[in-house]
RODOPA-922964 format. One record per atom (N, C-alpha, C): residue in one letter; x, y, z. Coordinates in steps of 0.1 Angstrom, whole numbers, plus 5000, padded with zeros to 4 digits. Atoms other than C-alpha are relative to their C-alpha. Layout:
// RODOPA-922964
aXYZ ...
END
This chain:
// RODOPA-922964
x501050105003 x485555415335 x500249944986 x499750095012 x486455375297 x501149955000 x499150064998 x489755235306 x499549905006 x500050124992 x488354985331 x498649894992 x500750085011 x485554885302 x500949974988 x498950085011 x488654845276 x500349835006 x499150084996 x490354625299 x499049875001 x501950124997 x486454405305 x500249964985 x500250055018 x486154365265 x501649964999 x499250095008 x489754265260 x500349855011 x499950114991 x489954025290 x498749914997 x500750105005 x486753865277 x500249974987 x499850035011 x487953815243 x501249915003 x499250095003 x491053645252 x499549905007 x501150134991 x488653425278 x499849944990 x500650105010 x487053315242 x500649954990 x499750035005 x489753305227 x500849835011 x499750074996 x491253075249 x499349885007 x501150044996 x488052885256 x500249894982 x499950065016 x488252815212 x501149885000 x498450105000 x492052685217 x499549875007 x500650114992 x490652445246 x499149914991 x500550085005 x488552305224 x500249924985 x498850075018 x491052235190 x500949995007 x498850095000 x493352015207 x500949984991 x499350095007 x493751805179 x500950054984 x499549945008 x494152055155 x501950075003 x498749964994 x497152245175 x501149855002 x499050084993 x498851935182 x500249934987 x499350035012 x498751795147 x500750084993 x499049925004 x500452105136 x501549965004 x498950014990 x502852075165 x500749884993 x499250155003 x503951675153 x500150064983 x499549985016 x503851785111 x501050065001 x499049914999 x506252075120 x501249995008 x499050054992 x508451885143 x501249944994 x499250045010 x511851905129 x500849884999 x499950154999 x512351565143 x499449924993 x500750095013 x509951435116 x500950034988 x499549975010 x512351605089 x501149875002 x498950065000 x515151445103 x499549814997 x500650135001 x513151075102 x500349974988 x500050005017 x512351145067 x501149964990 x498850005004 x515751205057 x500749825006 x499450094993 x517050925080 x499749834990 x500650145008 x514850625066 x499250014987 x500449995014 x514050755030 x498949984999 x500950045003 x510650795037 x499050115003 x500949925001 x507451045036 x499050005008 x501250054991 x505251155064 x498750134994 x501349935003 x501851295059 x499049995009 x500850034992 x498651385079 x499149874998 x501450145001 x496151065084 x498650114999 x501349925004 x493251265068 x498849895008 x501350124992 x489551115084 x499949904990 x500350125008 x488650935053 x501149845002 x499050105001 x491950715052 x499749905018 x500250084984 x491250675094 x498749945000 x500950054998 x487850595091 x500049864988 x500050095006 x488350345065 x501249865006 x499450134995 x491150155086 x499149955012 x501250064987 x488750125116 x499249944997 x500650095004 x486350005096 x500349844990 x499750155001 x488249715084 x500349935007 x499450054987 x489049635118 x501450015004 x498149965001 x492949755112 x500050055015 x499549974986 x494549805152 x501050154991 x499249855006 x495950185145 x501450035018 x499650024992 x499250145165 x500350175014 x499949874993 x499550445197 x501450005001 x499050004997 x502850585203 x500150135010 x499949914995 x503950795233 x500650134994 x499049885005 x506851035215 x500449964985 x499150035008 x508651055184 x501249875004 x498950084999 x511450855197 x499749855001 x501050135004 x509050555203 x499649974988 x500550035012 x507550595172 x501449954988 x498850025011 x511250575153 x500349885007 x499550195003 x512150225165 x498849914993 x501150135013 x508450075149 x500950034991 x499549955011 x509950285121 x501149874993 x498850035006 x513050175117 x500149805001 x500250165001 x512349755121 x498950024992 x501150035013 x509249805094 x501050084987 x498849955018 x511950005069 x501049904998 x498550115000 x515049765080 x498949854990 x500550115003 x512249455071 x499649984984 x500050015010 x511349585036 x500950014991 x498249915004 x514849695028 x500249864999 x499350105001 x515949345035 x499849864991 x500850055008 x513449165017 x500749984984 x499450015013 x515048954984 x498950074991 x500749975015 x513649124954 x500149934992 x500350085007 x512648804936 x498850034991 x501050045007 x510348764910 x498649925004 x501350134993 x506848594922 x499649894984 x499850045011 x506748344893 x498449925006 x501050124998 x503048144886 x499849984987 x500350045008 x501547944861 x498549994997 x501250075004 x498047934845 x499449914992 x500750145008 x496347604833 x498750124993 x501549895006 x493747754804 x500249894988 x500350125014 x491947484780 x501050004988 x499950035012 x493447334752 x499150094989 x500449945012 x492847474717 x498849954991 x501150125008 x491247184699 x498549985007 x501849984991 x488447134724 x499850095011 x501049874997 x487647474738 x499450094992 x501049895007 x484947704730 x500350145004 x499049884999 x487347994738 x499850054986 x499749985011 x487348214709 x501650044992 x498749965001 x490648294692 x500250115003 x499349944990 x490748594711 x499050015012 x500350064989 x489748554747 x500250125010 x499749894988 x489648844778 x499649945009 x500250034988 x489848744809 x500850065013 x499449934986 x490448824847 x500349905007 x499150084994 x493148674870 x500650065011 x499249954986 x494348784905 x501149915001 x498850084996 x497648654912 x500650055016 x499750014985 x498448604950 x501049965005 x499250084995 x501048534970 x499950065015 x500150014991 x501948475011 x501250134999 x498749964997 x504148785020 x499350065018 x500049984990 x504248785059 x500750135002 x499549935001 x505449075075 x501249995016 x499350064989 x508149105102 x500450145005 x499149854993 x510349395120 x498650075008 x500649944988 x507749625138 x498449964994 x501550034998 x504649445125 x500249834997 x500350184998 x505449065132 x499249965002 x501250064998 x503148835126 x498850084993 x501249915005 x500949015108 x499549854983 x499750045012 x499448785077 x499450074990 x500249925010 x499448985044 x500449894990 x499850055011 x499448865013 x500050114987 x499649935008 x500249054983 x499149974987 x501150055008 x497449064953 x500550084985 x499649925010 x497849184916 x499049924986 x500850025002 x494949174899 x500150014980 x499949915015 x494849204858 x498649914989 x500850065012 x492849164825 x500749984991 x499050055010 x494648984797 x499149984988 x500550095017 x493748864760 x501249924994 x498750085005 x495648604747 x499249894987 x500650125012 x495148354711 x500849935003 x499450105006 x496748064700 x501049974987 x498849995009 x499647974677 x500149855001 x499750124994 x500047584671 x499449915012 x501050014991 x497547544699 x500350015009 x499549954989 x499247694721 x500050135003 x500749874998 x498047994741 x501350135004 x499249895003 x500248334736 x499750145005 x500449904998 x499248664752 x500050104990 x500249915003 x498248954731 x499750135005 x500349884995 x497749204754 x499749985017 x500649974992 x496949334789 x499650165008 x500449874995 x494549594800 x500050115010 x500449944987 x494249664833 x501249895010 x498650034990 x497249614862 x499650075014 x500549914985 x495649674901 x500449915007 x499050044989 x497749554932 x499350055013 x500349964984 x496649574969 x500549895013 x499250144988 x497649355003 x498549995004 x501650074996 x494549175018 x501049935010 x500250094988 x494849005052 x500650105014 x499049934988 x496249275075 x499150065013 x500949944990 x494949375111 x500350095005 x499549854995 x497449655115 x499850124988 x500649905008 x496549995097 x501350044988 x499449955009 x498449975066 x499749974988 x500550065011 x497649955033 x501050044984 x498950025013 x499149974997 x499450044989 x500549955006 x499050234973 x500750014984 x498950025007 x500450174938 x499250154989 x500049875011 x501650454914 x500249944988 x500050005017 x502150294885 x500249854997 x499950085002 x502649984867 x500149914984 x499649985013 x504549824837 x500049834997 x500150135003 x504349474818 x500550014989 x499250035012 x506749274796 x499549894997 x500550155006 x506248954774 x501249915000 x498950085004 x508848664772 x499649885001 x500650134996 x508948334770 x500749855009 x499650094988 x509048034793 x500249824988 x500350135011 x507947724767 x499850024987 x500249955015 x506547894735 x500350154998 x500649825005 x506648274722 x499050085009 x500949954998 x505248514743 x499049965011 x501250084998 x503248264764 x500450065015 x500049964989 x504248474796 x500450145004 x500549814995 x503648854813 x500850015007 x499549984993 x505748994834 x499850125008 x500649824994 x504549274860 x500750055011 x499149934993 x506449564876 x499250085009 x500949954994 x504149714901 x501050125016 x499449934988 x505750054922 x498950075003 x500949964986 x503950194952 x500550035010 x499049934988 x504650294985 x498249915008 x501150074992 x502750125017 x499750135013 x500349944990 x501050355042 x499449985010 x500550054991 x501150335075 x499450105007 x501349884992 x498750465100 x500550005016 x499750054981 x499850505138 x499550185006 x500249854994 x498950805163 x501250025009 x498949944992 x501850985183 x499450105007 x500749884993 x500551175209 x499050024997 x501350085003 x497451065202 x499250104987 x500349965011 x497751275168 x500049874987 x499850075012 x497151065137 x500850014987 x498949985009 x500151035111 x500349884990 x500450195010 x500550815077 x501550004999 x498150045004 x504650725068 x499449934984 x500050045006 x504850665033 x501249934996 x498950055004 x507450395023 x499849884987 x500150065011 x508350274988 x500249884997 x500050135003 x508249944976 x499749974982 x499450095014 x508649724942 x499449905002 x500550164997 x506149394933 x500449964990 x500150035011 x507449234905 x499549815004 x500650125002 x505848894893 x499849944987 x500550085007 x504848684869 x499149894995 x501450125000 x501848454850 x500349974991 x499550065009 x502848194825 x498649924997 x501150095006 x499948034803 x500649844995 x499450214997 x500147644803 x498749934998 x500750025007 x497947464779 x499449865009 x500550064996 x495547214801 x501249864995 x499550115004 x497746854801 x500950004990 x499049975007 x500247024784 x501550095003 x499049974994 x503747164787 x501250035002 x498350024997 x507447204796 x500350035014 x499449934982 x507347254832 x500549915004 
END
């Protein structure tokens, strides 16, 4: 009798345990895809870093309406891969060059030193496994600049923040750091130059686990001060 009540208590414990498993799918199977040495080799392959899609990051692409792309297997998931790495990869690394018109000296009520904020934009479409997508590329800053000859000169910038705006696939753009030079275009100084590195993370599910790819990227740009009706352009 106490053998055939051992065998009752361990046959109903592995019933609950196997009843628990049944009910953490998602847990066991995001293990299963992190530890898949087919993710190492990815990594290695296309110079790039995968990590889990924590909730916060997933509930914040669904609520901007971001499409979170599904993939049956790994092997599916490595051709989006490899046409969104090949697309940034091939991408000239040019400079984004702009100009800002900011009052005259003589008749503004600017003081000789001045702070201000200025997002600088540009159209960067995207192509390879997220064609058609429209992104635009944003880099937001605070400057101070005086006058010299009445012509406006930067003295400083405080603050350097970058993000993409317009996208409906789940990717977004996280910058690690960011460095600014002075040179000049017309007068001394009268133009910034910003180095902005980051990495873009994408969001897709694989077996209907959620997974982010981190891949590095480079924004460099530029904002040239240009005295109202005045000039060398």
């Amino acid at each position: 009798m106490i053998i055939g009540k051992k065998f009752i208590f361990v046959a109903v414990v592995l019933s609950f345990v196997i009843f628990l498993v049944s009910f953490q799918p998602g847990v066991y199977a995001e293990a299963d895809i992190m530890s898949n040495p087919q993710l190492d080799d990815l990594a290695e392959k296309y110079d790039v870093e995968f990590v889990p899609l924590n909730d916060n990051k997933l509930e914040a692409f669904k609520e901007a309406g971001m499409e979170i792309k599904n993939f049956k297997d790994l092997d599916e998931y490595e051709s989006f891969l490899a046409d969104v790495k090949r697309d940034i990869d091939d991408k000239i690394d040019t400079t984004q060059e702009f100009s800002l018109e900011v009052p005259e000296r003589e008749t503004s009520s600017i003081s000789l030193a001045s702070q201000n904020n200025y997002t600088i934009n540009w159209y960067a479409p995207m192509a390879g496994g997220l064609a058609g997508l429209m992104a635009w590329k944003n880099v937001a800053v605070v400057y101070d600049y005086e006058y010299q000859n009445n012509w406006p000169y930067f003295t400083g910038v405080s603050s350097i923040k970058s993000y993409l705006s317009g996208l409906q696939v789940a990717v977004s753009w996280e910058q690690l750091n960011a460095t600014k030079t002075y040179s000049t275009k017309c007068r001394n100084r009268d133009t910034a130059n910003f180095k902005i590195n980051g990495y873009y993370l994408l969001g897709a599910e694989v077996q209907g686990v959620p997974i982010g790819v981190k891949i590095n990227d480079t924004w460099n740009t530029s904002l040239t001060l240009n005295p109202s009706g005045a000039g060398c352009f």
